[in-house]
Each structure stands twice: as structure tokens, then as C-alpha cells.
FIGU-783283 format. One record per atom (N, C-alpha, C): residue in one letter; atom name; x, y, z. Coordinates in steps of 0.02 Angstrom, whole numbers, plus 32768, in hexadecimal, padded with zeros to 4 digits. Each point is the difference from the previous one (the first is absolute). Layout:
REM FIGU-783283
['A', 'CA', [X, Y, Z]]
...
***
This chain:
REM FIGU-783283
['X', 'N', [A47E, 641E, ED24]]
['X', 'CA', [8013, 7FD0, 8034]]
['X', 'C', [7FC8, 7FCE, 8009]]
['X', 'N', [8002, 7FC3, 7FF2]]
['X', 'CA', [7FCF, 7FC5, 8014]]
['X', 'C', [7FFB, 7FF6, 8041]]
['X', 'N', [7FC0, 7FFE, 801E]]
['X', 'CA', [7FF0, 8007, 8051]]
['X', 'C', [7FF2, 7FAA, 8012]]
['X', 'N', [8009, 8008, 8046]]
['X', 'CA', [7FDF, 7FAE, 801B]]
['X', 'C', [7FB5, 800C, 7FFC]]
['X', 'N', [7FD0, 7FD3, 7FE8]]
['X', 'CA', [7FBD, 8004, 8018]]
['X', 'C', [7FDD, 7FCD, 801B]]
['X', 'N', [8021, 7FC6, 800E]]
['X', 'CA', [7FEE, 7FBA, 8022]]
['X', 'C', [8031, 7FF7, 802F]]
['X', 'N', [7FDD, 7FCE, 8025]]
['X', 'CA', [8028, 7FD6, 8021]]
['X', 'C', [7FEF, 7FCD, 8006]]
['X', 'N', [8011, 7FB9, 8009]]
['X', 'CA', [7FF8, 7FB0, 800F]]
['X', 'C', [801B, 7FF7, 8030]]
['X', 'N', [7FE1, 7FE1, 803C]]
['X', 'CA', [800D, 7FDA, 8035]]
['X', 'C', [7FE9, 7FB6, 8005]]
['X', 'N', [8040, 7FCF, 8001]]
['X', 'CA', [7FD1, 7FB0, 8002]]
['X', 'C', [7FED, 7FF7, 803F]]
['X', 'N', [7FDF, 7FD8, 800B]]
['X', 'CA', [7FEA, 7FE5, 8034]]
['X', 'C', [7FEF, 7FB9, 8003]]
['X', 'N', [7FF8, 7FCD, 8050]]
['X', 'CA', [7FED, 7FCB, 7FEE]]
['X', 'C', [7FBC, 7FF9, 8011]]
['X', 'N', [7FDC, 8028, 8029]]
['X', 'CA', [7FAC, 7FE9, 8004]]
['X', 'C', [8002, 8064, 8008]]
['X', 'N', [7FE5, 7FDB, 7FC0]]
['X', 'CA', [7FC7, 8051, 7FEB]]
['X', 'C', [7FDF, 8018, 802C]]
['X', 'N', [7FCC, 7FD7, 801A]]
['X', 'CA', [7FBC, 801E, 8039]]
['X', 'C', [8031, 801E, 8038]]
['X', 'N', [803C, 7FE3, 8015]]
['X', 'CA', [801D, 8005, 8049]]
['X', 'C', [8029, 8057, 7FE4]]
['X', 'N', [8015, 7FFD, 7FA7]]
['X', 'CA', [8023, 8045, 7FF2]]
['X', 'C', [7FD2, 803D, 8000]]
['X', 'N', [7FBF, 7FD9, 7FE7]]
['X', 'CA', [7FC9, 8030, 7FF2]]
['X', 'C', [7FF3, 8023, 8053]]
['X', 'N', [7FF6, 7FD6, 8035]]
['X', 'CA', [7FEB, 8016, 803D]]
['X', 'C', [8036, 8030, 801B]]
['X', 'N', [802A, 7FF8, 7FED]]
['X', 'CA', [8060, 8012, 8031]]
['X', 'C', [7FE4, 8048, 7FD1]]
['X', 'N', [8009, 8006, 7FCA]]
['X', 'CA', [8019, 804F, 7FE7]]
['X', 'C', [7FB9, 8021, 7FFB]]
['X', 'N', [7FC0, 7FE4, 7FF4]]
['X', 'CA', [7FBA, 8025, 800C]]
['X', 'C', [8011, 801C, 805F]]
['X', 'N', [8018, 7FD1, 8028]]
['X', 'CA', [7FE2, 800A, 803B]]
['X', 'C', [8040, 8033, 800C]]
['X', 'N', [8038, 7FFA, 7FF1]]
['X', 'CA', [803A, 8044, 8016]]
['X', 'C', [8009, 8026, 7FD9]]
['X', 'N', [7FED, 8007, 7FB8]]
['X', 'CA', [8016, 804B, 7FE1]]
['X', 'C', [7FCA, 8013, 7FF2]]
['X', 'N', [7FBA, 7FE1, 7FF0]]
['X', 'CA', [7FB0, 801B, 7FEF]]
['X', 'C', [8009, 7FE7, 7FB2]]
['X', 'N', [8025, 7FDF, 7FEE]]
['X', 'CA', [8007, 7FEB, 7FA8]]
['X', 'C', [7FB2, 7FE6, 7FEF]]
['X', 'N', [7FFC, 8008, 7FBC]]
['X', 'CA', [7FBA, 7FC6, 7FED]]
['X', 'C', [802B, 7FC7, 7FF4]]
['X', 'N', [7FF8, 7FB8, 7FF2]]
['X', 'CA', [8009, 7FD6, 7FF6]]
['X', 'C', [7FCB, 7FD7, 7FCE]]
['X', 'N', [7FE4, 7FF8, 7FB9]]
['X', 'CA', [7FE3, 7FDB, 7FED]]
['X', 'C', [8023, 7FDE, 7FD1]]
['X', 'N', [7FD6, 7FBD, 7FF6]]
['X', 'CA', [802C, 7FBC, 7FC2]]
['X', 'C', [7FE1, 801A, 7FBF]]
['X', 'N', [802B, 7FE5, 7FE5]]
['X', 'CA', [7FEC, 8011, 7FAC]]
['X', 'C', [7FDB, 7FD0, 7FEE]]
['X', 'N', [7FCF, 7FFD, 7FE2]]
['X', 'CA', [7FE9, 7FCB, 7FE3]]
['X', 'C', [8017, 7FC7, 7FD1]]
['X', 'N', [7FFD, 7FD0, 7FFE]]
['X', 'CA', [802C, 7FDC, 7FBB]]
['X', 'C', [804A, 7FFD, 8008]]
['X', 'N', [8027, 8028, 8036]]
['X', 'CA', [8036, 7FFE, 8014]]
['X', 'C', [8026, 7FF0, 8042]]
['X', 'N', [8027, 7FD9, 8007]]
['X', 'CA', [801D, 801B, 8044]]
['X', 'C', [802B, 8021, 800B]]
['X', 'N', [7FD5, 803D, 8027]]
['X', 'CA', [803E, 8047, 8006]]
['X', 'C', [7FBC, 802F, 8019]]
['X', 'N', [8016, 8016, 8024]]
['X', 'CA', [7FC4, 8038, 8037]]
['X', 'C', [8021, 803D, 7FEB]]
['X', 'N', [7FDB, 8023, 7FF2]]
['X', 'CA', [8011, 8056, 8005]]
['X', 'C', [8000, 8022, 8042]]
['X', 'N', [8031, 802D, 800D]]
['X', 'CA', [8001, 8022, 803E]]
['X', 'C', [8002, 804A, 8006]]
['X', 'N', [7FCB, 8017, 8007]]
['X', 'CA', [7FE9, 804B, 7FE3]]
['X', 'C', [8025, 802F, 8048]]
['X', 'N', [8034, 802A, 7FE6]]
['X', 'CA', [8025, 801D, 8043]]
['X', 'C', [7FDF, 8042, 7FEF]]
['X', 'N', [7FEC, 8012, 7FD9]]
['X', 'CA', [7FD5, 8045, 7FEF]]
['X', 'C', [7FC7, 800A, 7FD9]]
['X', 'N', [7FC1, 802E, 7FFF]]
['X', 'CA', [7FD1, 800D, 7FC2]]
['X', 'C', [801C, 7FEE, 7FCB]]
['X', 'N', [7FDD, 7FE9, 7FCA]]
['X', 'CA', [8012, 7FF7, 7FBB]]
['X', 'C', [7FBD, 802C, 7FCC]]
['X', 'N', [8018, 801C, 7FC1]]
['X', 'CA', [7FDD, 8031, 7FE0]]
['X', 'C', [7FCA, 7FA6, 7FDA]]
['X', 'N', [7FBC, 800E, 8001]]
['X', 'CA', [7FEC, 7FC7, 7FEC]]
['X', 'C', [8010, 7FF0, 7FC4]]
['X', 'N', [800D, 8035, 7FB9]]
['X', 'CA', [8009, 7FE5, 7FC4]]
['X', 'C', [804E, 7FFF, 7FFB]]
['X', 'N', [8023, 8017, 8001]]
['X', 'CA', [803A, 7FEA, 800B]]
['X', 'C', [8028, 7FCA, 8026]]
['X', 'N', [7FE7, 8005, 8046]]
['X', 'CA', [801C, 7FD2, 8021]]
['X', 'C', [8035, 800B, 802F]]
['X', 'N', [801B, 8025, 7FE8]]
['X', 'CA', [8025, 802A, 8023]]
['X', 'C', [8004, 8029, 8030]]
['X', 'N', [8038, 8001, 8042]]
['X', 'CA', [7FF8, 8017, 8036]]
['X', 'C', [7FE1, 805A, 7FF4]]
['X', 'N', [7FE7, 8014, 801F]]
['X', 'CA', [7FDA, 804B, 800B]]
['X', 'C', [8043, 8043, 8023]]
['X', 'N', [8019, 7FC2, 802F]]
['X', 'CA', [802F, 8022, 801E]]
['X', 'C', [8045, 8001, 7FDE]]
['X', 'N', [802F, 8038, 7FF2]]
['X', 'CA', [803C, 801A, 7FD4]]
['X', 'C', [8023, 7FCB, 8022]]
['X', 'N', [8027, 7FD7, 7FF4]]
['X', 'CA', [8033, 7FF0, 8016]]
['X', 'C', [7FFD, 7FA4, 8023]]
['X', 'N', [7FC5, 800C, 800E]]
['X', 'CA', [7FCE, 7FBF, 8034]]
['X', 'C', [8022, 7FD4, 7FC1]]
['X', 'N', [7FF1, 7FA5, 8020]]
['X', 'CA', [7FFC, 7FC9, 7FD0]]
['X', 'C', [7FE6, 7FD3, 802A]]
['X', 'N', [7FD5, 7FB7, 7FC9]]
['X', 'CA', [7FF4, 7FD3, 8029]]
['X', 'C', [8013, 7FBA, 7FED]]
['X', 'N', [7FE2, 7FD7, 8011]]
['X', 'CA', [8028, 7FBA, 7FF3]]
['X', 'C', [7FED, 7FDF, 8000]]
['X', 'N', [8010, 7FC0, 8014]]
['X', 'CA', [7FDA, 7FC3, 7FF9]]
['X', 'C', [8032, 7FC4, 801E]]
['X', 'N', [7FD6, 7FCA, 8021]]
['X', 'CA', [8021, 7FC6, 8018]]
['X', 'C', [8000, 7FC5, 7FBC]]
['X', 'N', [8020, 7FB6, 8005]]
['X', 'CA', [800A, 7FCB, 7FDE]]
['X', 'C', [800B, 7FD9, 802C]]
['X', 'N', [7FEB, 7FBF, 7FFE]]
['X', 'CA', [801B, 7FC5, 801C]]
['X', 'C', [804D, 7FE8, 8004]]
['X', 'N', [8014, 8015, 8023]]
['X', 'CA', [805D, 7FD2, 7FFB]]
['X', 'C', [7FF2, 7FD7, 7FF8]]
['X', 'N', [8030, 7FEF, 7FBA]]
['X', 'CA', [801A, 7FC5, 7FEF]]
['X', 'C', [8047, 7FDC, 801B]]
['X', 'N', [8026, 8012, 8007]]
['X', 'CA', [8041, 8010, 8023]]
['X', 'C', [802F, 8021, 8024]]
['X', 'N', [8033, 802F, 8002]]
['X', 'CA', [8015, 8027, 8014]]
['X', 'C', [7FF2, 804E, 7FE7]]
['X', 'N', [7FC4, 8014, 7FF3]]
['X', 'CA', [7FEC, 8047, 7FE5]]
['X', 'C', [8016, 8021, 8022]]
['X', 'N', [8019, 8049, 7FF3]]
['X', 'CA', [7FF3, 8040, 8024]]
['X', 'C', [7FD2, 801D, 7FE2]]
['X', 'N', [8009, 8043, 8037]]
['X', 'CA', [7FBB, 8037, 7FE4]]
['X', 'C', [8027, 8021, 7FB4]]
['X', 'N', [7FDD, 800F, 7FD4]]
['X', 'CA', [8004, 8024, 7FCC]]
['X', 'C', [7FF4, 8052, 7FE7]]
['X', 'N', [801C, 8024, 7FF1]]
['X', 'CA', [7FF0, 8037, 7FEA]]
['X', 'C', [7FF5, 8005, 7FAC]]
['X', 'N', [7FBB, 800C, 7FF1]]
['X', 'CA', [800D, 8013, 7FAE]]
['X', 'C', [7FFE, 8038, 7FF7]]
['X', 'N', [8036, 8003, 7FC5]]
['X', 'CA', [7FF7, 8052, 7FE7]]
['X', 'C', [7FDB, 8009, 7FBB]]
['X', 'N', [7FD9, 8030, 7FF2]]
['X', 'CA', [7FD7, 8024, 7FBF]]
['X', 'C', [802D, 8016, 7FDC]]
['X', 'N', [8004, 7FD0, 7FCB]]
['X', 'CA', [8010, 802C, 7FAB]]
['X', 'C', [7FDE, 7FEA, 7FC7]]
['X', 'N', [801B, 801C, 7FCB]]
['X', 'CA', [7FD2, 8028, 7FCB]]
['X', 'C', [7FF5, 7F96, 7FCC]]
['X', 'N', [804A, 7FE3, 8009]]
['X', 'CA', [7FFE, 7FC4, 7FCB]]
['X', 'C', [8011, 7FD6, 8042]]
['X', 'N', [7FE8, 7FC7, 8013]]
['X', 'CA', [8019, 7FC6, 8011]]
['X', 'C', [8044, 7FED, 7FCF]]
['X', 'N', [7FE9, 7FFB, 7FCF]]
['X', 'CA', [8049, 7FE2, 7FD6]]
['X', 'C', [8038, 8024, 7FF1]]
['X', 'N', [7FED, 803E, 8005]]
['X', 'CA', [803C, 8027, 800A]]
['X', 'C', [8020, 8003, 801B]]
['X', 'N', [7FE1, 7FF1, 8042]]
['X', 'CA', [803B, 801D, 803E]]
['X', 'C', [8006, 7FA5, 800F]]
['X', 'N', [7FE8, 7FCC, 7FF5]]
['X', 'CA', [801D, 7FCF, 7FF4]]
['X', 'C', [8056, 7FEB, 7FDF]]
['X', 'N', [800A, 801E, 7FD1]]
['X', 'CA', [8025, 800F, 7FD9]]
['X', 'C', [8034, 802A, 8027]]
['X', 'N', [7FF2, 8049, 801B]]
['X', 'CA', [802A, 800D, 802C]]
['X', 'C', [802B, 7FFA, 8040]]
['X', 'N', [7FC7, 7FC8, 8007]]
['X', 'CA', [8006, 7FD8, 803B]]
['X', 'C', [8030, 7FD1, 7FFB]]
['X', 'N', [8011, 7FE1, 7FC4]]
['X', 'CA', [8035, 7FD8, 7FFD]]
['X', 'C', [802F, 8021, 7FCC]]
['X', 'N', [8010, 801C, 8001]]
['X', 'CA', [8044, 802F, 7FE1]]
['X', 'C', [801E, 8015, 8031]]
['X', 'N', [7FD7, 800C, 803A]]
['X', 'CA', [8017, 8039, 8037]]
['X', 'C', [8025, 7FC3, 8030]]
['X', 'N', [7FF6, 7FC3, 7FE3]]
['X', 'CA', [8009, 7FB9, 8031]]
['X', 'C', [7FC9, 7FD2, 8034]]
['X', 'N', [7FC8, 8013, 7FE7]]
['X', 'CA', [7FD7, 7FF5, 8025]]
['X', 'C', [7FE3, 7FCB, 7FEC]]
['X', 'N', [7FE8, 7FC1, 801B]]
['X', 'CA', [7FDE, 7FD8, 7FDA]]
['X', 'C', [7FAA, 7FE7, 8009]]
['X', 'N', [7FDA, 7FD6, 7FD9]]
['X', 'CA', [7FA2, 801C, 800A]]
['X', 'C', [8005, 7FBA, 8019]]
['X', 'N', [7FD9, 8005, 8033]]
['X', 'CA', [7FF9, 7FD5, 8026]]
['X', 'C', [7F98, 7FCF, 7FEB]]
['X', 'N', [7FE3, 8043, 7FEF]]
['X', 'CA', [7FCB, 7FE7, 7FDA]]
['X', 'C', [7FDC, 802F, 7FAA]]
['X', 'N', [7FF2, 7FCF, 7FE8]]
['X', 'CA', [8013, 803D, 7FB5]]
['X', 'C', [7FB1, 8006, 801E]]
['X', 'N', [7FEA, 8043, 7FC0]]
['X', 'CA', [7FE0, 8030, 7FF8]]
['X', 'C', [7FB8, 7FE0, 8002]]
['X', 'N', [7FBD, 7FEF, 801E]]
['X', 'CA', [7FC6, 7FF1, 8002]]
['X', 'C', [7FCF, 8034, 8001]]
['X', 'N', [7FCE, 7FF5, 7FEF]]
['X', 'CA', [7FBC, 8025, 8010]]
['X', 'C', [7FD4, 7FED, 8029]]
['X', 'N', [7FEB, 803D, 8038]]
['X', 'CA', [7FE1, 8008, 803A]]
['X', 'C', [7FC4, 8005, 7FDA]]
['X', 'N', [7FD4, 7FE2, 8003]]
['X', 'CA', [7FA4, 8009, 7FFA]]
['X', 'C', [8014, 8037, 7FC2]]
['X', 'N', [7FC9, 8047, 7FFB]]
['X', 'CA', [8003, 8030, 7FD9]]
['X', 'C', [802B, 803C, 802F]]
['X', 'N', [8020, 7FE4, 800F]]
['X', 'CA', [801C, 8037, 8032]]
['X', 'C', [8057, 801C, 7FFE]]
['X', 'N', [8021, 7FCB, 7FD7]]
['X', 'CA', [804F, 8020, 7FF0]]
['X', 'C', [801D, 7FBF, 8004]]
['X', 'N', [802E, 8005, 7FD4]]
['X', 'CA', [804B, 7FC0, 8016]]
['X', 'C', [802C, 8018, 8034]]
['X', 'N', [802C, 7FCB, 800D]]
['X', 'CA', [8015, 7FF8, 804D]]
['X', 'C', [8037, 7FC0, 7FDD]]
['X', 'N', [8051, 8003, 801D]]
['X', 'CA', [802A, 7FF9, 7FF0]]
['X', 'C', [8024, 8004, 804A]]
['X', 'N', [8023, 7FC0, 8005]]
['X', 'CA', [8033, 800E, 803D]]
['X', 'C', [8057, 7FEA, 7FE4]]
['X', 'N', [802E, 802D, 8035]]
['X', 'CA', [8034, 7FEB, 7FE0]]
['X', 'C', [802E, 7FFF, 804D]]
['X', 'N', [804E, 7FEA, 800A]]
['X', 'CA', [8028, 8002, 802F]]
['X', 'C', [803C, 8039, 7FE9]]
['X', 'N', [8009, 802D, 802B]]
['X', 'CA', [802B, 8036, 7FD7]]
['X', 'C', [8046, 7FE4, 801A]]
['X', 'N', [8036, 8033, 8001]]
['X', 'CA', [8041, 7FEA, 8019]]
['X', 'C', [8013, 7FF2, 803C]]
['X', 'N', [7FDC, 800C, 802E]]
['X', 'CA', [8005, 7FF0, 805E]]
['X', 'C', [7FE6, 7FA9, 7FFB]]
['X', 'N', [7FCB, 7FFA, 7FE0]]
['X', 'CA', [7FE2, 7FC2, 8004]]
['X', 'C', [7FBA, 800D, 8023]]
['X', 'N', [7FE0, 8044, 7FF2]]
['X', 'CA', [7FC1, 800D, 8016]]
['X', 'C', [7FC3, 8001, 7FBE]]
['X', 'N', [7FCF, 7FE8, 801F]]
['X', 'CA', [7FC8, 7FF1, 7FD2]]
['X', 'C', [7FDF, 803D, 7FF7]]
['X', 'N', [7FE2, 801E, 7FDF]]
['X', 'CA', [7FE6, 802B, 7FD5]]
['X', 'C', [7FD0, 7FFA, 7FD3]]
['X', 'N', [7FC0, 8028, 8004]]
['X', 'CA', [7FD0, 7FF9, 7FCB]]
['X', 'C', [7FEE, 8028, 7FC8]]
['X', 'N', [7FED, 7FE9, 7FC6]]
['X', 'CA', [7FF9, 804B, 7FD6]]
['X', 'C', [7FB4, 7FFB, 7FE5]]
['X', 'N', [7FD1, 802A, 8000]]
['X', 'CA', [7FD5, 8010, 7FF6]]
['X', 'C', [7FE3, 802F, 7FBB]]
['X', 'N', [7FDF, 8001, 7FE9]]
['X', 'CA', [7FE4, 801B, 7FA5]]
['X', 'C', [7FAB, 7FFC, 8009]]
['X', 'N', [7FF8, 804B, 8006]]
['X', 'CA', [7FBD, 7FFC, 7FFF]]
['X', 'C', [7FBF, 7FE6, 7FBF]]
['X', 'N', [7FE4, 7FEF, 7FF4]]
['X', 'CA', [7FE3, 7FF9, 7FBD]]
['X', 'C', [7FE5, 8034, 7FEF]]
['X', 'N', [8003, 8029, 7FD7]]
['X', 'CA', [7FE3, 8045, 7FEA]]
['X', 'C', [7FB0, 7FE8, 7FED]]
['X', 'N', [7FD6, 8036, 8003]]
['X', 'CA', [7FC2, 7FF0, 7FF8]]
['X', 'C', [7FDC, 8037, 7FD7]]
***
């Protein structure tokens, strides 16, 4: 079974999202460098992995709205292009093809049959 392990929330002023969810849930909030898009740490992360510590935990990250965004859920599997592929057989169509995150995995979004956005995630093996 492929699990969720992200989430995306847009926002329109970062500092004002960063303050709102640091100051009511205890989140970290830092910017990425070279990017715009803040990470939002909702739990420990194992340092070489990266990955939450806690079974089940996930964390996320904000983006600048560009338009009408919602929040996003991505889910972990094994091929971006695979389940690309399944993704539109099943009727689904990709809303952004397949890119590479830093050294860190591709990331793929698509709209399934409701008309909800969806992310797919591919770790880079190391």
C-alpha cells in the first residue's frame, strides 16, 4: 500500500503562514534556500534519512499561491512514471510531469477523477 508522506499548503505571505502555524501547532517553519517553498517540520526527522522518527507522523511544506491552489497530499511510490501511467489509464490526468527535487527524489502532480490534485513522490536511492 503507498502511504501519504507530504503535504503542501499555499499561502500568500509566508512570514504571516510561518507565524500562524509556528505560533498554534509548535510547527518549525524554515525557507529553502534557492527556492520558494518553506518546509514545515510537524515532527523529529531521522537526520540521514530525513524522514519523520515518528510511525505514521508526516511533514510538509508551504509555496507561494499562484492562483487558486489547494492544500496537497503526496503519496510515496516506488516509480514516478509508473504510477504516472496508472494514473491516466485509471482516468486521471498529470497536471505537472515528473521533475527532480535537489538530490532528494522526483515529485509529479496529477488531478484524479473528482478533480482533486495529488502528488507523487520517488525517493532517489542512495
Amino acid at each position: 500500500m503507498d502511504k501519504v508522506v507530504h503535504f503542501e499548503i499555499p499561502v500568500d505571505n509566508p512570514a504571516r503562514a510561518k507565524k500562524f502555524y509556528e505560533k498554534t501547532f509548535g510547527w518549525k517553519v524554515d525557507e529553502v534556500p534557492g527556492m520558494p517553498y518553506w518546509m514545515a517540520t510537524t515532527v523529529d526527522v531521522d537526520k540521514q534519512t530525513r524522514m519523520p522518527k515518528e510511525p505514521g507522523a508526516i511533514n510538509g511544506g508551504f509555496f507561494k499561491r499562484q492562483g487558486g491552489e489547494r492544500p496537497v497530499v503526496i503519496i510515496d511510490v516506488k516509480s514516478v512514471d509508473a504510477y504516472l501511467k496508472k494514473v491516466q489509464a485509471a482516468g486521471g490526468r498529470v497536471t505537472l510531469p515528473k521533475q527532480t527535487v535537489g538530490d532528494m527524489g522526483f515529485y509529479a502532480r496529477f488531478v484524479d477523477t473528482e478533480g482533486n490534485e495529488v502528488g507523487l513522490w520517488e525517493t532517489i536511492k542512495k
